[in-house]
Each structure stands twice: as C-alpha cells, then as structure tokens.
N, C-alpha and C positions, 0 to 999 in steps of 0.2 A: 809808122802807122800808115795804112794804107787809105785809099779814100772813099770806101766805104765805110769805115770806121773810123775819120775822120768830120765825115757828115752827119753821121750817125752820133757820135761825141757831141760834137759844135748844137744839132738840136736840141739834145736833152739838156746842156748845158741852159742854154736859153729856153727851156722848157714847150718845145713845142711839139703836136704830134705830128706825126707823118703827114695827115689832110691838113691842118693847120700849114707848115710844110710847102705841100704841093702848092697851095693854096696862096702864101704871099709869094711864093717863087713863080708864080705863073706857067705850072708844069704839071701834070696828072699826077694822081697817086701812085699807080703801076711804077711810075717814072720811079719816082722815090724810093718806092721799094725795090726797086732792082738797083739804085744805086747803092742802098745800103747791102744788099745782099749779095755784092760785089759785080753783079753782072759784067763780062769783059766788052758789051759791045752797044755803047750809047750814046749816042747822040754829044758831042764835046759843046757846041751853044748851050744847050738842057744844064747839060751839067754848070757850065760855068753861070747861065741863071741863079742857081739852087748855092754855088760857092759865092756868086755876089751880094747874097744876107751875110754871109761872114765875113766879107770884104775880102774874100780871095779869088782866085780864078787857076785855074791850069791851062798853061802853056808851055812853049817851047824853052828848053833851058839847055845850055850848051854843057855837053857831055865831057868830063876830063878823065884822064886818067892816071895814073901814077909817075908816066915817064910825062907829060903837061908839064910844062912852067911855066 
C-alpha cells in the first residue's frame, strides 16, 4: 500500500472528511488532497503532521538486500 492510500484508508476508517482532516492535522485542505492523490513532492513535517493522528510517521529506515545478514 502506498501512502496516499494509506491515508486515504486510515481517514475513512475513522470516518473523517478531507477538511475535517486538514483541519485536526493542522495542515490545509490542498495539503490533503495532494497527499491522497499521491503527489511525489511534499513537504515530509506536513505529512508526518497528518500520519501523527494515526500514530505513525515516515522516516528513515535502513535498506537491505538479499546478500544482508
């Protein structure tokens, strides 16, 4: 799942609308809607605002690969 349809999910789960949304996240509407509409280029604070109602955040995470042990 990516995370614009991860956010996208997480809201309607908890039943909220996009303003509603922006709105306890402390972020505009616009915001919202570009992160649901996947936009590739936004602000990573905003976002992690908007994933701190679900109690997550994006960050850095160490990359492995198959030869990795």
């Amino acid at each position: 799942m990516n995370l614009a349809d991860f956010v996208k999910d997480k809201r309607k789960r908890v039943k909220l609308t996009q303003p509603e949304l922006a709105e306890k996240a402390g972020v505009g509407l616009r915001f919202i809607r570009e992160l649901e509409q996947g936009k590739q280029t936004l602000r990573l604070d905003k976002v992690n605002q908007v994933l701190q109602l679900f109690g997550c955040e994006v960050g850095a995470v160490p990359h492995t690969t198959k030869t990795d042990t």
